[in-house]
ZAVOKE-431568 format. One line per 2 residues: number of its first residue (from 1); their letters; for each residue x, y, z of C-alpha. Coordinates in steps of 0.001 Angstrom, whole numbers, plus 500000, padded with zeros to 6 digits. Example, Ala and Ser with C-alpha at 12.3 -4.5 7.8 and 13.67 -1.06 7.14 Angstrom:
2
1	as	512300:495500:507800; 513670:498940:507140
***
This chain:
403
1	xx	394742:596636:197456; 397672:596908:195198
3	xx	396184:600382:193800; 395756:601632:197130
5	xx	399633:600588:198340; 400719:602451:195238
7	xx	398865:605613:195699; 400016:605221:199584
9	xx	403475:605188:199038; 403156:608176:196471
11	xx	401652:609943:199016; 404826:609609:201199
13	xx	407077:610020:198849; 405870:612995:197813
15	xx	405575:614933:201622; 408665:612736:202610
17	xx	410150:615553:199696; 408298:618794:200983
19	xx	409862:617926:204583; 413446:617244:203460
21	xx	415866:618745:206052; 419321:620521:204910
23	xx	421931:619874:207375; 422908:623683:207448
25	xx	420173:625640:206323; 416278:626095:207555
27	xx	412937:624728:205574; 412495:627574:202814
29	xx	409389:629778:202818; 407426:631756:200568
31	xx	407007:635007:199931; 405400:637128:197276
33	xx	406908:640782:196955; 405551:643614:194581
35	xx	407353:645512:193034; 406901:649557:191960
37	xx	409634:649285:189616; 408041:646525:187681
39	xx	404568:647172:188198; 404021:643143:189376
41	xx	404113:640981:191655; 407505:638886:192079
43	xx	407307:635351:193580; 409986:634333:195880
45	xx	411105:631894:198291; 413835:632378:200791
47	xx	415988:629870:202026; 418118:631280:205782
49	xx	420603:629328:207902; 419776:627687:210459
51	xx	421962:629700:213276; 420960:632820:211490
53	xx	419053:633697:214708; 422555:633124:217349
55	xx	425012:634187:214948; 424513:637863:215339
57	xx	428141:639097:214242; 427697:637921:210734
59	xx	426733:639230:207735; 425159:637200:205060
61	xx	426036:637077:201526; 422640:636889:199131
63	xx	422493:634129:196528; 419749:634778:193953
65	xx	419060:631340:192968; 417083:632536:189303
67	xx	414012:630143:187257; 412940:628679:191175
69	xx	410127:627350:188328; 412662:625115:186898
71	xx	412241:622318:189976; 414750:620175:189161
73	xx	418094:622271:188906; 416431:624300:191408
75	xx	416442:621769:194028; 419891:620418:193076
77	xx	421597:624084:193475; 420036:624149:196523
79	xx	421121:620928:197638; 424872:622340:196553
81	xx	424810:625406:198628; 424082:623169:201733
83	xx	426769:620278:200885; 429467:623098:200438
85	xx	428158:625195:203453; 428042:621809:205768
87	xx	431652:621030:204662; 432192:624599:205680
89	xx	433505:625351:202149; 431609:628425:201475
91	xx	429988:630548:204244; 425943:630220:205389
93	xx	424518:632420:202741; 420970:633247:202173
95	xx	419162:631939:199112; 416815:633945:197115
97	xx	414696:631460:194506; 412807:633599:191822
99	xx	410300:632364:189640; 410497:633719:186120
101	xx	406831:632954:185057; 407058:631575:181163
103	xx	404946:634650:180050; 407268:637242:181948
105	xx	410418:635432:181563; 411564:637016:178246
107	xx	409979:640618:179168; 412269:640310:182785
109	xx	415332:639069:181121; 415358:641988:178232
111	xx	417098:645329:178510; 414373:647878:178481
113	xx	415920:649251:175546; 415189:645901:173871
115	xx	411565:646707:174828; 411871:644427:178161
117	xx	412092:645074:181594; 416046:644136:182749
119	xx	416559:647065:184204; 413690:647752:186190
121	xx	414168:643859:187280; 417606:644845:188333
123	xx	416222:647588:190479; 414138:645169:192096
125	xx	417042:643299:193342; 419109:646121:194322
127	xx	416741:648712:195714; 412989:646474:196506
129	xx	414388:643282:197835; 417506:644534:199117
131	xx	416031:646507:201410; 413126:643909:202409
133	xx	416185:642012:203528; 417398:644056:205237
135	xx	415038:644923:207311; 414912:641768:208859
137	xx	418394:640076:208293; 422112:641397:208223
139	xx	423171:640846:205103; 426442:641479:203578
141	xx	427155:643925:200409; 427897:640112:198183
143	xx	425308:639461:195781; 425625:636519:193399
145	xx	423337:635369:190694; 423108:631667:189282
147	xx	420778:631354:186064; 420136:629220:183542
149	xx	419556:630253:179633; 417606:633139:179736
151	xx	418340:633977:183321; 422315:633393:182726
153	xx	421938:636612:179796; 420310:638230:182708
155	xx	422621:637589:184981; 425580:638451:182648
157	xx	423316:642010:181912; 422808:642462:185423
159	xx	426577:642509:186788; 427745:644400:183995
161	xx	424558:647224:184470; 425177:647277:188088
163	xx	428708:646186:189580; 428795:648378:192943
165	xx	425806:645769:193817; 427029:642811:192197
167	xx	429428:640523:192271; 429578:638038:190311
169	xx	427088:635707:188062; 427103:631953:186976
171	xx	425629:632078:184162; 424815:628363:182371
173	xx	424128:627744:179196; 424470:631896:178902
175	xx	424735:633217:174936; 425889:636580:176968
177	xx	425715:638864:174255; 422445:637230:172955
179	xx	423297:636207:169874; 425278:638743:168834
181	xx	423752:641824:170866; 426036:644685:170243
183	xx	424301:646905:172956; 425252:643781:175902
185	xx	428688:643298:174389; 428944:647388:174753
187	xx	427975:647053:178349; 430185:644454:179111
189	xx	432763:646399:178252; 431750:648631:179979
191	xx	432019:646728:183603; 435631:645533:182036
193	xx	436487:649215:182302; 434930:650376:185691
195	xx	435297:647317:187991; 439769:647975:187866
197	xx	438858:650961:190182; 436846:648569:192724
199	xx	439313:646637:195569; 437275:643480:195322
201	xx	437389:640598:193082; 434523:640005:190424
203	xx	433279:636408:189507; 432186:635440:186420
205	xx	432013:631785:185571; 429373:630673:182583
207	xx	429385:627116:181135; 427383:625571:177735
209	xx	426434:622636:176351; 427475:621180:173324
211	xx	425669:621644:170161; 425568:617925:169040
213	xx	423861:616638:172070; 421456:619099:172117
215	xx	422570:622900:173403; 422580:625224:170786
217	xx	423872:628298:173058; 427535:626468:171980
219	xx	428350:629016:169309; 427572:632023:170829
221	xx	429067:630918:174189; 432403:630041:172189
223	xx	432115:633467:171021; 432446:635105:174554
225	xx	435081:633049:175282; 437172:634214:172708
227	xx	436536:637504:173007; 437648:637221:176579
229	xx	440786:634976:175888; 440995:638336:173212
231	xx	440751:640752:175881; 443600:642486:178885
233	xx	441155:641861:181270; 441128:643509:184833
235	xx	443081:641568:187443; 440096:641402:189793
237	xx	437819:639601:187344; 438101:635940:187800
239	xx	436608:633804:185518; 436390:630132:184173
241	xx	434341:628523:180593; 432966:625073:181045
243	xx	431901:622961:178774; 430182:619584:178791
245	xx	429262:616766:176657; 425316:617089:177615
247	xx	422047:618967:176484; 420506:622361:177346
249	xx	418906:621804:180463; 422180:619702:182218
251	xx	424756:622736:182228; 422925:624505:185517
253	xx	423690:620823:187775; 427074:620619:186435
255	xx	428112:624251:186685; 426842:625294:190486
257	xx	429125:622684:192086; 432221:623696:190660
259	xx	432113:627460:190209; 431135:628022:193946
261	xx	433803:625903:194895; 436183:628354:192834
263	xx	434881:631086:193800; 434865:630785:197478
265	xx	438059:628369:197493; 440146:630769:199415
267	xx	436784:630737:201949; 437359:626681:202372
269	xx	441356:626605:202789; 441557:629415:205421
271	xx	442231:626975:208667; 445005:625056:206747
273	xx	446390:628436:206005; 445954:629159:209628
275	xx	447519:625891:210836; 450332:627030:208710
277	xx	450805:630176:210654; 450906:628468:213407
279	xx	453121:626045:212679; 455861:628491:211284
281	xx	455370:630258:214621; 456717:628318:217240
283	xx	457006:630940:219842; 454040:633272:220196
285	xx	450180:632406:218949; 450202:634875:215303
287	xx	447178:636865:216314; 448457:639178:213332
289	xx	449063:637048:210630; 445391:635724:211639
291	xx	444225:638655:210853; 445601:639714:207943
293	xx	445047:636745:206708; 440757:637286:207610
295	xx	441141:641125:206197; 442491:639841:203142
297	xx	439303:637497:202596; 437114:640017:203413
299	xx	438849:642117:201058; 438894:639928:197939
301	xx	434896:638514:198299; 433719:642244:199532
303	xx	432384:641255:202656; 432972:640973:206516
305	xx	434395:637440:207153; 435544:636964:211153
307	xx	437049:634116:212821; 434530:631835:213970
309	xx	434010:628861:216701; 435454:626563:213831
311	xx	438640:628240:213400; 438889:628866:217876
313	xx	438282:625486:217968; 440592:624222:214928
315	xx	443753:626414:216068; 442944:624962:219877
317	xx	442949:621508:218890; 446432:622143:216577
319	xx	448311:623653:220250; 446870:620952:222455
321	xx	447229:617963:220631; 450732:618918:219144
323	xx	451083:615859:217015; 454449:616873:215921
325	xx	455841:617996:218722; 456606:621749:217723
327	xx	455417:623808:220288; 456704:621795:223008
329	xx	456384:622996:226759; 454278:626048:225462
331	xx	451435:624147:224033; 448907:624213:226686
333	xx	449661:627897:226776; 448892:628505:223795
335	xx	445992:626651:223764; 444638:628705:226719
337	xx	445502:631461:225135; 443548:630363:221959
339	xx	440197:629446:224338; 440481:632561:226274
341	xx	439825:634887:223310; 437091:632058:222156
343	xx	434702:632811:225267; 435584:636681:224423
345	xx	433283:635988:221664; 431328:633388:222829
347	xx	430863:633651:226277; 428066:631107:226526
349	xx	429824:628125:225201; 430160:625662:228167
351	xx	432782:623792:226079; 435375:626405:225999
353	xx	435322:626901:229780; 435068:623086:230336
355	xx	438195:622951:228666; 440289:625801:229873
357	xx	439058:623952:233322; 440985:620955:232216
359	xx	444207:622768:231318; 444217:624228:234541
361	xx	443368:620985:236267; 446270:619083:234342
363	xx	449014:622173:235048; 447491:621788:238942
365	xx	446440:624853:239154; 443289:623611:240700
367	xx	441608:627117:242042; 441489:628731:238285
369	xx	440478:624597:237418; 437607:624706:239004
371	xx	436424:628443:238558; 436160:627263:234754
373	xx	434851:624030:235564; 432317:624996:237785
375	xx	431333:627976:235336; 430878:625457:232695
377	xx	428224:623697:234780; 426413:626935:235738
379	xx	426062:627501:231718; 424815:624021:231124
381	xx	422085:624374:233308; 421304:628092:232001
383	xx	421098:626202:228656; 417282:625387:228059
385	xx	418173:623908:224657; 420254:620943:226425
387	xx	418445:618036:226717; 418101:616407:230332
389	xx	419959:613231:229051; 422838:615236:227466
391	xx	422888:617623:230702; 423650:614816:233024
393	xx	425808:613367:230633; 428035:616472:230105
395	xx	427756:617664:234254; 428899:614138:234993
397	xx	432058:614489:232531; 432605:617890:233603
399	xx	432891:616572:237509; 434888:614198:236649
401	xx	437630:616199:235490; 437546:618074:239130
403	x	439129:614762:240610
***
């Protein structure tokens, strides 16, 4: 009996993990693509949001999460992407796990002038699997690559070879220039000297071990740090070195976390910077500085990024509740004016109209009060994804307010 209870609850455990649910992102799935270029057969397994389906104004940067065969940090960075993307941190992304089989994984990681296959791997990525993509997703121009050892030099290869398709790399535990590689330290220099004439920014943030507890990449990856303390780098290259008190195989769980929160930091602070804005406008809702502030995002990551229901709903929320008192008789104003360009955009939202409905109920302008309100129902009941509970609950509320 005691046997069987023991292989029982391994049996849960174990499909309790294949069903985990991400808060922002769907179940991944598996896919096998093969490539020309490489003459083989790449395994992959793509991870989407879950709005990826509704949200058909954006455009989705491409993670390439690389070793998928490496479980552990695998699952962890994926775990990461969805903590920072459900704290709405960094934007939904889509997440690309490749397996470097152990007998391919030095042959895909070489330059083919080392007598690998780098380079026809990185025209996998760009020309192959971009364009699977994009067949059936819109995805942005950002491509990032996270990998681990190996991977990282590949990584570090890969955005210097190629930086009109790449962005940036995290590269852990990464020896860049292999060792001493003169041919890699060559082409880094290389992307040092073309990416100044580029308008976006470039991330490259690699991490290490130390060699005492068990990473011996800590020499080498010294190395690159000096020589880019050493170096008049371009303005639009950020970059960070971290290094931790742990072995090899720790750096990729440590690194993820805090490099994507760098790198897409600017991302994560945009409503305070908005609220700001606002709050040094006391007068008139600053549609421009909005928007410049939006373009300028876009600008430094190299992708679209457009207001969205977070930042309609944010800015809303700062004009009607006023806490401080700033905007005075004009706050409900503004705050219509804030809703009315929401339902521009999403014009199926029953919340938006609900609560222009109750601005116009509360300034007793009860004819535009319950146009709104009585729109709001109609959408409710349009909405098959509603449950019957929650639609009684929400047309009750929404009557309510018409008394």
């Amino acid at each position: 009996m005691k046997t069987y209870c023991i292989f029982f609850f391994l049996i849960v455990v174990k499909y309790s993990a294949l069903a985990q649910e991400y808060s922002s992102y769907k179940q991944p799935f598996q896919l096998n693509l093969y490539s020309e270029t490489l003459n083989d057969s790449v395994s992959l397994e793509i991870t989407l949001p879950k709005g990826i389906k509704n949200n058909t104004d954006a455009e989705y940067p491409i993670i390439y999460l690389l070793d998928k065969q490496n479980q552990n940090n695998y699952k962890y960075n994926l775990n990461t992407i969805d903590y920072l993307t459900s704290l709405l941190w960094m934007p939904e992304a889509i997440v690309v796990g490749i397996t470097f089989p152990w007998k391919k994984r030095n042959k895909w990681t070489n330059p083919n002038i080392s007598g690998g296959k780098a380079d026809d791997f990185i025209i996998f990525l760009e020309k192959e699997l971009n364009n699977e993509l994009k067949k059936n997703y819109s995805i942005s121009n950002f491509n990032l690559l996270i990998g681990h050892s190996r991977t990282a030099i590949f990584s570090s290869y890969a955005l210097s070879k190629s930086p009109d398709f790449f962005n940036g790399a995290i590269a852990n535990s990464v020896s860049n220039f292999d060792f001493g590689d003169k041919q890699q330290q060559a082409q880094f220099e290389f992307f040092l000297n073309k990416i100044p004439s580029i308008p976006h920014k470039y991330f490259y943030y690699f991490s290490v071990g130390e060699q005492s507890y068990g990473d011996l990449h800590e020499t080498a990856v010294d190395t690159l740090n000096s020589y880019l303390i050493s170096k008049d780098l371009p303005k639009n290259l950020e970059w960070r070195y971290y290094k931790y008190k742990v072995t090899h195989n720790l750096t990729p769980g440590l690194t993820a976390s805090r490099a994507l929160s760098e790198i897409f930091k600017d991302y994560g602070r945009r409503i305070d910077i908005c609220f700001n804005l606002a709050k040094a406008s006391k007068n008139k809702v600053p549609w421009n500085g909005f928007q410049e502030l939006y373009s300028s995002l876009s600008s430094e990551l190299g992708f679209k990024i457009l207001p969205s229901e977070l930042f309609y709903n944010s800015i809303a929320s700062e004009y009607y509740n006023d806490y401080d008192n700033i905007y005075g008789t004009k706050k409900l104003n503004f705050t219509l004016e804030v809703l009315v360009k929401a339902i521009e955009k999403y014009p199926k939202d029953f919340s938006y109209f609900s609560w222009i409905g109750e601005i116009y109920m509360t300034q007793k302008d009860y004819e535009k009060g319950l146009l709104f309100l009585n729109k709001s129902i109609e959408l409710i009941n349009n909405d098959k994804s509603i449950s019957k509970s929650d639609r009684i609950s929400y047309i009750e509320e929404i009557e309510a307010l018409k008394n």
